[in-house]
C-alpha positions as CSV (number, residue, x, y, z in Angstrom):
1,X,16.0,21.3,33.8
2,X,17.4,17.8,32.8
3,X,17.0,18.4,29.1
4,X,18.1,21.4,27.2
5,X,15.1,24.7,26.6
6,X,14.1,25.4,23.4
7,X,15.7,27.6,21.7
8,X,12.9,30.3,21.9
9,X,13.3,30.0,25.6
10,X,16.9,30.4,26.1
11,X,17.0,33.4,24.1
12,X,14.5,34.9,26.5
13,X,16.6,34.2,29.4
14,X,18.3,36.8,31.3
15,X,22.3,36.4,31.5
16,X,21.7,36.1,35.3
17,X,19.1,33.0,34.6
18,X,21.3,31.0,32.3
19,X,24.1,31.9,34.3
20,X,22.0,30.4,37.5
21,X,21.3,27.3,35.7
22,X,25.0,27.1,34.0
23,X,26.1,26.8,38.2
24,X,23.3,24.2,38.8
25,X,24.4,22.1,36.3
26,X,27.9,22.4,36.5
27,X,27.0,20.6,39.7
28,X,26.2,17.2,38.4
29,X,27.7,16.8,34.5
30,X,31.1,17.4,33.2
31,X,29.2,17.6,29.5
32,X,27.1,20.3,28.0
33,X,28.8,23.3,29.7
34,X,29.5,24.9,27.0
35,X,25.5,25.1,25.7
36,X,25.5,28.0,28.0
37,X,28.7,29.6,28.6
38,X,28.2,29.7,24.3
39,X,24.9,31.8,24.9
40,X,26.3,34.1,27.4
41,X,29.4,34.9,24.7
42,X,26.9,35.0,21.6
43,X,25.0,37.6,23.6
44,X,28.5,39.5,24.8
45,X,28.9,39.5,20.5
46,X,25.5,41.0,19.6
47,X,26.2,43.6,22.6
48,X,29.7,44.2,20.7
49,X,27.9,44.5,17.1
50,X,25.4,46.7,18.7
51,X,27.9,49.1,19.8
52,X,30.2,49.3,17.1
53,X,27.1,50.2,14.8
54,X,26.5,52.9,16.7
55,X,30.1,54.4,16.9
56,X,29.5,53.8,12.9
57,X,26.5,55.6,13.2
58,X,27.8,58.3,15.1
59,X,31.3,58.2,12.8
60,X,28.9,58.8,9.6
61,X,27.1,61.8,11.6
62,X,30.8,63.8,11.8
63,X,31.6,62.8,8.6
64,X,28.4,64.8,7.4
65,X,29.2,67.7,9.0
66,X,32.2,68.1,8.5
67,X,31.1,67.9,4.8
68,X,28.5,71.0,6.1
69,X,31.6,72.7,7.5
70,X,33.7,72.3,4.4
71,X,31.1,73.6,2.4
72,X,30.1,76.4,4.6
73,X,34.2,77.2,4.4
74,X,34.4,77.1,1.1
75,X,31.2,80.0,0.3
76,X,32.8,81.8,3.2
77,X,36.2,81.9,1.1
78,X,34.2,82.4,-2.5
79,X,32.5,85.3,-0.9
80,X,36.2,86.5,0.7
81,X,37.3,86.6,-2.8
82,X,34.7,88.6,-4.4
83,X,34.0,91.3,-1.3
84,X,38.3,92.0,-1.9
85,X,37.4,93.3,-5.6
């Protein structure tokens, strides 16, 4: 592949096939390297951003019920008070 893919194209390439190519032409140029080694790190980024968002996610679940708990604490202790008189 002498000239760079199209964008399109290189985003549908597996990390396996860039890194494949990445070795080819490492070969024969000492310029351009970093066209791919850049993909492989953009795509280690979205993988990062994809998993924080879900510990976010999963953060914002606790934090509801907790709220649920606190609630449910605070009726249990409400009731408490009024069963004692």
């Amino acid at each position: 592949m002498p000239m760079a893919p199209k964008l399109a194209k290189l985003r549908s390439m597996s990390d396996a096939d860039i890194e494949a190519l990445y070795d080819n032409i490492s070969e024969t140029t000492v310029v351009g390297l970093n066209y791919y080694a850049d993909e492989l790190n953009r795509r280690a980024y979205e993988r990062a951003a994809f998993a924080a968002l879900a510990e976010a996610k999963a953060s914002r679940r606790l934090a509801v019920w907790n709220m649920v708990v606190a609630l449910v604490a605070v009726v249990v202790a409400v009731v408490a008070i009024f069963v004692q008189v």
